[in-house]
N, C-alpha and C positions, 0 to 999 in steps of 0.2 A: 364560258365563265361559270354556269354553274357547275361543269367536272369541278371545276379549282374548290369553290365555296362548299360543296356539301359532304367533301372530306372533312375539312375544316370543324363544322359541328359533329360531326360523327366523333371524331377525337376528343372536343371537349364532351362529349357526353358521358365518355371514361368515370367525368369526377360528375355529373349529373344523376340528379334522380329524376325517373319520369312518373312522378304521379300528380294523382290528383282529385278536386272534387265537383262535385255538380254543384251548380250557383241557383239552381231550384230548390233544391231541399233542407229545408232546418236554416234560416238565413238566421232566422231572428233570437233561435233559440239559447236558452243559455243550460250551463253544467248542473242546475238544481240539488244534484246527488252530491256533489263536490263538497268538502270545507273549504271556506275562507279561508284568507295567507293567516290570520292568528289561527286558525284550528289547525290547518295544517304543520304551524311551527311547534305547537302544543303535542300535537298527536307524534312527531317524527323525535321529538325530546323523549316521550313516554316510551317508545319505540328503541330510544338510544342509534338512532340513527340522522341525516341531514335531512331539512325538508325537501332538496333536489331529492335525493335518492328515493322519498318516500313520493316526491310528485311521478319520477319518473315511474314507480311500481305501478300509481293509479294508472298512468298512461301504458302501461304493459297491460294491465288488464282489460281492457277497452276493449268493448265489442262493438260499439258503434263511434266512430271518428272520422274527421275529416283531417286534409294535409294540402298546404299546397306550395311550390316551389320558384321562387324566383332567381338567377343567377346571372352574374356579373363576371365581366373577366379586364383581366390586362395583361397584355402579350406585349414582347419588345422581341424583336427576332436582331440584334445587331443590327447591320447594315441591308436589310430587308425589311425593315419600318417597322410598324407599331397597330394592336388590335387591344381598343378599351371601349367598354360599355360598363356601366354601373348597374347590379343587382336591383330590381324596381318593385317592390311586392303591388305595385298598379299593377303592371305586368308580366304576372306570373307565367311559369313555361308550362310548369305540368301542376294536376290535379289528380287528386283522389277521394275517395266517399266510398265508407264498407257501413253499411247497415245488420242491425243486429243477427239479422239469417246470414252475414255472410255474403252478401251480394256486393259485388264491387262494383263501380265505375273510376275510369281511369281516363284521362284527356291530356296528351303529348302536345304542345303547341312549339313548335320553333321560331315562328315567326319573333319575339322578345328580342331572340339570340341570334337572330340572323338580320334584322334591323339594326339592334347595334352594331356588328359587323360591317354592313352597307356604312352606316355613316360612319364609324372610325376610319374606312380605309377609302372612303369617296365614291366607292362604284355605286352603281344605279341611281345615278343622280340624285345620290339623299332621297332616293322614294322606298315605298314600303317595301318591304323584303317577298310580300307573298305577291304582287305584282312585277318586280322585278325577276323574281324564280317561275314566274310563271300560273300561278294559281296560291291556296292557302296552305300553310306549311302543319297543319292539325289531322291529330287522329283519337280514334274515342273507340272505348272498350268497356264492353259492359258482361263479367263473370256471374256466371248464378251456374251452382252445382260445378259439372263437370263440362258447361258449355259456355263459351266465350263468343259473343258477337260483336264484332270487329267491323267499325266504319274508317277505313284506309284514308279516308276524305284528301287532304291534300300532299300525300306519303303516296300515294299512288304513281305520281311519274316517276319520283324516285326507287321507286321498288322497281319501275321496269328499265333501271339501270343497271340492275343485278345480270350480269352475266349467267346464262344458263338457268335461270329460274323461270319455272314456268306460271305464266300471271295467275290471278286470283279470278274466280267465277265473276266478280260483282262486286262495286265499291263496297256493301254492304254483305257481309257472308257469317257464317260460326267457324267455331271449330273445335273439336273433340278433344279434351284434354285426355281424354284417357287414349289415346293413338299416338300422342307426340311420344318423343324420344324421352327414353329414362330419366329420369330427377328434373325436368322438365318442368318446374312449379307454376300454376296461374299466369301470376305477377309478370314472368319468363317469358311469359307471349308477346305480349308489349316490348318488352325491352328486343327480341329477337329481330322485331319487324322494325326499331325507331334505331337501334346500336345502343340504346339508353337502358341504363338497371332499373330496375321498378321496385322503391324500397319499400319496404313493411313498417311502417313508424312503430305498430306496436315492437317488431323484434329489435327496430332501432332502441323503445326506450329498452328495454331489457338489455343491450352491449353497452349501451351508452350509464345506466347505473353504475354498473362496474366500471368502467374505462375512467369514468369522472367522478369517482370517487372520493378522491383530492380534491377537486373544483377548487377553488378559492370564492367566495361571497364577495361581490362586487359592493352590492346592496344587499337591503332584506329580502328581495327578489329577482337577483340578477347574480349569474353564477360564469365565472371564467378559469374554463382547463387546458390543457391539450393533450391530441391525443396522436398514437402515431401512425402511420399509412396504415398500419395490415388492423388497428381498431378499428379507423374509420368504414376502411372495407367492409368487417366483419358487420357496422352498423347499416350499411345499405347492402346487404344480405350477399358478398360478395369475397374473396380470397384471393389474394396477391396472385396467384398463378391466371385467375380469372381474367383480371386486369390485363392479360398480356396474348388474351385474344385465341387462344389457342396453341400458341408458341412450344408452349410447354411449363413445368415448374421452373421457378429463376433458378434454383440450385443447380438444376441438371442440364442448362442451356450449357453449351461447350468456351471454355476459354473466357475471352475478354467477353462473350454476351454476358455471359450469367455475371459476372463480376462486375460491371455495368449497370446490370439492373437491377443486383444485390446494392449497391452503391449506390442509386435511389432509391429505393425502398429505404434502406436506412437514414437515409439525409432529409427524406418528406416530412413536415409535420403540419399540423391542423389544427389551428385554433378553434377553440367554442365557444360561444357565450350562449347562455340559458338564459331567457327570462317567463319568470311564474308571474302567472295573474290570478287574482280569486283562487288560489289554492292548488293550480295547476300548470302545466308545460303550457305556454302558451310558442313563443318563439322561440328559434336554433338558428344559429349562425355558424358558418362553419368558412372558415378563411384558410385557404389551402396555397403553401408556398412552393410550387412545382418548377422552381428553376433550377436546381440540382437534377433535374430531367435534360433542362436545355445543354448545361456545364457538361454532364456525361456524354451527351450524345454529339456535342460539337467536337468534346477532345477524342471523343472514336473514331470522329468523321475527317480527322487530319486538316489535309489542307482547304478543303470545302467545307469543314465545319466553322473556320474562321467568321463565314458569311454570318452568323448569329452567334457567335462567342460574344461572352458580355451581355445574352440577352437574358428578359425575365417572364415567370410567367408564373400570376398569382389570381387564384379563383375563390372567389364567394360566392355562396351558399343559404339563400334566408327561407327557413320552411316556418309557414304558421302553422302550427295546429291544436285544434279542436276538439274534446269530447263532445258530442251526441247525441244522446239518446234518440233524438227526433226524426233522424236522418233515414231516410224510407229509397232507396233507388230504383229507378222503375228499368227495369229491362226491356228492351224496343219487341214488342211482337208483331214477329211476320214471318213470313215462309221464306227464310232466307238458304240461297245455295250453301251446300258443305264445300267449306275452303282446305280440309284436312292436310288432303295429297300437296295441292300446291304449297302451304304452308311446310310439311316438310320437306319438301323441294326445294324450297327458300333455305331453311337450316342445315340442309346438304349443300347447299354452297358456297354456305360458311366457312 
């Protein structure tokens, strides 16, 4: 049963971001530097600009911030039943926390998303997901410079379900950013080892300014746009060709692939709603309608795609996030083995 289930999240993680933040640092703290929503609607007037567009700059410029992620899904596969769990920001999936030098910490939890699973579809007797799979579904990475120290914590069995990859020294290991493979960014580590993108909220606000340009004002602080597949991409540091795993660009996939997958990509779209507190981004919602995915792939799939024709498959997305200042991350010191090699042994057999 778990072959079946941890595909399952590996694919929703496509539309997932994995970050995250430490629940030690900066709890109580508040944005001091920030205007209020009247200074800010003052200041973005003077500006000749929206107070979205001016919250998101502050939020581009941020050198210390927190992020964290909670996600909801609802899947109908036709005549193969049904997978729903509701978005919970109680329980978030991933975290992040960058402190002014640049030091990150990052925390991948699947357990949220693999719970709801268990109980929408009845396995594991409605118990918890990290008991049922076998141990805890978390992993934690803490960036400073050009080394990354990587605790696998409960991603460990599943990495030794990697076909030909050879394991890792120690649940706890680094690893040399400057050795991985070309364009290889930080963030890229994480997402290699979980199948999940590790977004940059600051490079989020900066696509997201643009994209939601238009926004429409809900309220005096709540803003709703939408945006379409290759922005949202572009907001969780990512490009339509990325998406599709190695395949290739969808232009140059041969015949009915590429036309297919051109034909979602153009059908996806993405709602958003912004809400500003005290002067800034506080919350993003992002509601993703991916059943023009299902529709393609059942009508390619002829007579066996019948089995889920008619189904649906629509995801949300709630990130809070945070300016900082206060936010101090401590990185674990110890004489930990180098994971380098095995790490890219791992992305070789990708």
């Amino acid at each position: 049963m778990k072959h079946r289930i941890l595909p399952v999240a590996a694919g929703a993680a496509l539309v997932l971001a994995a970050c995250g933040s430490s629940p030690e640092s900066g709890e109580d703290a508040t944005d001091v530097t920030l205007p209020d929503a009247d200074e800010l609607i003052e200041d973005a007037e003077a500006l000749g600009v929206t107070p979205l567009a001016l919250a998101f700059d502050q939020a581009a410029d941020a050198s210390s911030y927190r992020a964290e992620i909670a996600m909801g899904m609802s899947m109908s596969f036709g005549e193969l039943g049904a997978i729903e769990f509701a978005a919970d920001p109680a329980t978030p999936m991933s975290y992040i926390e960058v402190d002014a030098e640049g030091e990150q910490y990052t925390l991948v939890d699947l357990a949220p998303m693999m719970n709801g699973m268990l109980a929408s579809s009845g396995l594991g007797d409605g118990g918890d997901a990290t008991e049922f799979l076998g141990g805890d579904l978390a992993m934690e990475t803490w960036l400073s410079g050009t080394t990354i120290t990587i605790d696998v914590g409960g991603f460990a069995p599943m990495l030794q379900q990697v076909p030909g990859a050879t394991p890792f020294p120690a649940e706890v290991f680094t690893v040399d950013i400057a050795r991985l493979a070309a364009g290889l960014e930080a963030p890229q580590v994480a997402a290699a080892i979980t199948g999940q993108a590790a977004p940059d909220p600051v490079e989020m606000a900066t696509v997201l300014r643009d994209a939601l340009a238009d926004a429409e004002s809900v309220d005096d602080d709540r803003y709703a746009g939408t945006l379409t597949l290759q922005e949202y991409s572009a907001a969780f540091g990512q490009d339509l060709d990325s998406l599709l795993g190695g395949l290739g660009p969808a232009a140059e996939l041969p015949g009915a692939d590429g036309a297919a997958l051109q034909q979602i990509f153009d059908e996806i779209t993405v709602d958003v709603e912004v809400s500003l507190v005290d002067g800034a981004v506080d919350t993003l919602r992002f509601d993703l309608d991916m059943t023009p995915m299902i529709d393609t792939l059942a009508a390619e799939a002829g007579a066996e795609g019948q089995l889920v024709a008619g189904g649906t498959f629509d995801v949300t997305m709630l990130m809070d996030f945070d300016l900082d200042p206060s936010i101090d991350v401590i990185v674990p010191d110890g004489d930990f083995p180098d994971g380098t090699d095995q790490f890219l042994d791992l992305l070789a057999q990708g």
